[in-house]
N, C-alpha and C positions, 0 to 999 in steps of 0.2 A: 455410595461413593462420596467422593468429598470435591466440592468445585466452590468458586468464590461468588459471593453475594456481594453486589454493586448497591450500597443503599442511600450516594447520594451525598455530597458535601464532601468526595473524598474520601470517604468511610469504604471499606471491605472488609469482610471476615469470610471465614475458611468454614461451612459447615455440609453436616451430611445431607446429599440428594437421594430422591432414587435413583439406580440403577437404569439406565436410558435402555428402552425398547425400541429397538429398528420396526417398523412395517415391513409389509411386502419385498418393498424395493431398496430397502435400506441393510445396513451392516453397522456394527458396533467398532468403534475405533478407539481404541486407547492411544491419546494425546502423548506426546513425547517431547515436541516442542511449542509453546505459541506465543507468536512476540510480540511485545503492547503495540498498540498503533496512537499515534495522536488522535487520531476517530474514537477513542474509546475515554477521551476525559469527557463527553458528550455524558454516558453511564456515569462515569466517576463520577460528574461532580452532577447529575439528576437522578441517580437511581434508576434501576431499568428493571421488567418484568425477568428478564430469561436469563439465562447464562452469558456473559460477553464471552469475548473472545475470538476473531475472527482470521488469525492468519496460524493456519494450525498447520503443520504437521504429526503424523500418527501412524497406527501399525493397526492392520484389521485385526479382529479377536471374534470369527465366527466361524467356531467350528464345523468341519464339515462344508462351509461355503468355497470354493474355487479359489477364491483372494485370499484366504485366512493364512495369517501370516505378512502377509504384504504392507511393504513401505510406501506411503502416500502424503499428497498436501490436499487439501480439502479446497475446491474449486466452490466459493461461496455463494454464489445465485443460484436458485434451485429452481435449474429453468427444466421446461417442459417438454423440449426438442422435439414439436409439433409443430408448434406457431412459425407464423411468418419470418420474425427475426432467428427462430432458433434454425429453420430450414438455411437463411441464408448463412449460417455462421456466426450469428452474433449471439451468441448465446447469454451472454451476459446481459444482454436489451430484450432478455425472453417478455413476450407479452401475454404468458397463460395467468388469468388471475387467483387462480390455487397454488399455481409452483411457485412463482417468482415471488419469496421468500430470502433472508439471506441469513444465512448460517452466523453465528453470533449476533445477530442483531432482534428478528423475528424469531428463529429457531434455536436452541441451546448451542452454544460457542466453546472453545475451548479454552478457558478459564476452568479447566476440570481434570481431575482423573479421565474419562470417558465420555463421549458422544455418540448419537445417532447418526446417519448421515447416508443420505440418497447413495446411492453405488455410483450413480453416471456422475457424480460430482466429485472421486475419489480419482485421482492424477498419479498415479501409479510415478514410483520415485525410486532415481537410478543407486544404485550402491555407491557412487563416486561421490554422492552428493549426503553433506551429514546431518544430521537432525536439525541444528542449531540453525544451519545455514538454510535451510530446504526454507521456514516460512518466506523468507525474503522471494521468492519464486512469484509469490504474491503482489501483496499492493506497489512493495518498495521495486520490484523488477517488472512485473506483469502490468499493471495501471499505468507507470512512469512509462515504459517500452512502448505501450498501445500508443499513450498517447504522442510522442516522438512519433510514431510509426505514422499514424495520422497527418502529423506536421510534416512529415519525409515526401508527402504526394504532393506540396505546394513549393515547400521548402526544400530542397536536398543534400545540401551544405551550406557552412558558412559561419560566421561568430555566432554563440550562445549568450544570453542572460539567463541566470539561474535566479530565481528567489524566494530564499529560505533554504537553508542550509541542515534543514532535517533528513531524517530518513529518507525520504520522496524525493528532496532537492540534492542530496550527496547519492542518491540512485540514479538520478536526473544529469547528472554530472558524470556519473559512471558510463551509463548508457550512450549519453552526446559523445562522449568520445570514441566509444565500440564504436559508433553508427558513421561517423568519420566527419562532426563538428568541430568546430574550431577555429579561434581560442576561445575559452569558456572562463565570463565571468561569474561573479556570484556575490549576494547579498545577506549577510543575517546578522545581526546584533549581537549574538553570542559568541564570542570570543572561542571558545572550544569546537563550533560547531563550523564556525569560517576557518579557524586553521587546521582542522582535519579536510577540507575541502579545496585550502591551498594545498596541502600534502597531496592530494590528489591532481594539482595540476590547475587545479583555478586560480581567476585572478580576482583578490579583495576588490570592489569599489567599492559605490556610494550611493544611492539613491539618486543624488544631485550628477554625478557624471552618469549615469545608467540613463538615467532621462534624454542625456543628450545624445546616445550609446544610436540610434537606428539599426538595432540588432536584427539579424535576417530571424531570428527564432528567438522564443522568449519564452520560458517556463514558469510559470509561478503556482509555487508549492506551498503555501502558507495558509491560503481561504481570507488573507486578513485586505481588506480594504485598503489599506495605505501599499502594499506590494500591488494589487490589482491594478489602481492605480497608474505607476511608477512603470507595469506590465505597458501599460498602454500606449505611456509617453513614452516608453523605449523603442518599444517593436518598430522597426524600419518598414519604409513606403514594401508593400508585397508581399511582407514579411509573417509571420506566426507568431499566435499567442496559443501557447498549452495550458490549459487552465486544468491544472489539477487539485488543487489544494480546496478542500470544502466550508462554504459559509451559509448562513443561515439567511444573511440578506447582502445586499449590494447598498453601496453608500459611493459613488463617482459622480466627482465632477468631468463632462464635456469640454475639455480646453481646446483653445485653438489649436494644437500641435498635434491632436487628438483629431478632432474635424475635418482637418486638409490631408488627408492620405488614406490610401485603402490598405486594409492587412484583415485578415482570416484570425477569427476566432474558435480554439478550438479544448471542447471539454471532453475529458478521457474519464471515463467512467469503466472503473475493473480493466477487465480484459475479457476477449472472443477466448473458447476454451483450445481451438485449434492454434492458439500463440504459445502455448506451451511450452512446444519442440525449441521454436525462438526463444523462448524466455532462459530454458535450460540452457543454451549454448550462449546467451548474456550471461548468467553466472558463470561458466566456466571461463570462457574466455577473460573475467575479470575480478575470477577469484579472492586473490588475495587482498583486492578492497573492499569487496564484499563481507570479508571476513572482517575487516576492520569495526564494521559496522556495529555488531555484535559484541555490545561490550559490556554487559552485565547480563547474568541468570540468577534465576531465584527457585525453590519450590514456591507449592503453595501457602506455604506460612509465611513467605515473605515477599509473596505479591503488594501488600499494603505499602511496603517500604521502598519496594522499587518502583511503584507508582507515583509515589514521593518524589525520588530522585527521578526521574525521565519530565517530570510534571516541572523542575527547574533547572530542566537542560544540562543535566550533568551526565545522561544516558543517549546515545543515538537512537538504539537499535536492540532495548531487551529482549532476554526472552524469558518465559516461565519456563521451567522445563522440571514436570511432577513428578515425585517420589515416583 
């Protein structure tokens, strides 16, 4: 089969794999859709062992198995549903040191014609809902939602800060408003990515007015230090910080406005697999932005190019979607 090779400075090429063997407990899924994530210039631009690709949807293709045939998304922690976290529901916080793996990253991803992939991590996918759209079910609806949901038990209403105007932060904006936030501002440098985000109802600031903002909830979707920041001095006395956006290290100054107040830090990691049902009835209910989102596809020969363009913010929300 044919999937992409991540070798590093921005480099991809299109060559032949083998053909993926399921185990025992696994099934064979030929990919249909999977759409870049900003997690994955990590590969781009270091090179990685395995196949990327992490927010996949697909069609099982095993003959003879029960499911063959069937439309799914690929739930990517490959927990154990033994352990402690996985008994209470958090599946995603599995702590079996064999399983907890994650599908694109440890285990081949869907940057391919075809994958392997555990069965209990296959999310069975409703016919209303269409290839292109279904990855978004994932990071951009499923992490963003968790983590809201989280902030919903401190916080239950009220004005948002959003920051970063990416996928995550325009999911994040999608979502605060399902969830019945409001008004929701929002932050990002990119001129295309902030006015698709007013189109949805946000309002442009500024770093310098967000600081003064005392926002009952504050999302930041970037991983970048300078928003993390800007998170801190916003968030209002009581109020929430959703930390979703991933960094490698922490670089905060302690300021006085920072020091004199108490507010709840909070990191969303994936999603519990029992959010699902909620996740699916966030896309519907807000469809037609979600669809926005998605606005380039590529096969496999022109993943290089659309990695390109999403890598300088001229892309929200691609997807591969293979021969």
């Amino acid at each position: 089969m044919k999937a992409a090779k991540f070798h590093g400075e921005g480099r991809i090429t299109i060559e032949e794999f083998p053909e993926p063997v399921p185990a025992a407990d696994e099934v064979t899924v030929r990919v249909t859709a999977c759409a870049l994530c900003g997690s994955d210039f990590r590969p781009w631009k270091l090179g990685w062992p395995t196949i990327s690709g992490h927010e996949i949807a697909g069609v099982i293709e095993q003959p003879g198995h029960e499911r063959h045939g069937e439309r799914v998304v690929a739930y990517i922690p490959v927990f154990c549903g033994t352990c402690e976290d996985c008994r209470a529901g958090n599946t995603h916080l599995c702590s079996g040191e064999e399983t907890r793996k994650l599908i694109g990253w440890q285990r081949d991803g869907g940057y391919a014609q075809r994958l392997a992939a555990p069965e209990r991590c296959l999310l069975a996918l409703p016919d209303d809902i269409s290839d292109k759209l279904a990855p978004l079910l994932l990071d951009t609806i499923g992490t963003t939602a968790h983590g809201i949901r989280m902030a919903r038990r401190v916080v239950p209403s009220g004005r948002a800060l959003v920051l970063g105007a990416g996928p995550i932060g325009l999911g994040a904006i999608i979502a605060l408003e399902l969830m019945g936030y409001g008004p929701i501002d929002v932050i990002d440098p990119v001129d295309y990515r902030a006015e698709v985000a007013e189109s949805f109802g946000a309002r442009r600031t500024t770093p310098e007015a967000a600081a003064k903002g005392r926002y009952p909830i504050v999302v930041e979707a970037t991983g970048k230090d300078a928003a993390r920041q800007v998170a801190l001095e916003a968030v209002g006395s009581n109020g929430a910080i959703c930390q979703i956006g991933e960094s490698a290290a922490w670089a905060i100054t302690e300021t006085r406005t920072i020091r004199l107040k108490d507010f709840f830090l909070i990191r969303s990691f994936y999603f519990p697999i029992g959010d699902y049902a909620e996740n699916l009835a966030l896309l519907r209910a807000g469809k037609a932005k979600y669809e926005r989102l998605v606005d380039g596809t590529c096969d496999l020969e022109g993943l290089s190019d659309l990695f390109q363009s999403f890598s300088r913010g001229e892309k929200l929300k691609p997807a591969l979607v293979p021969a």
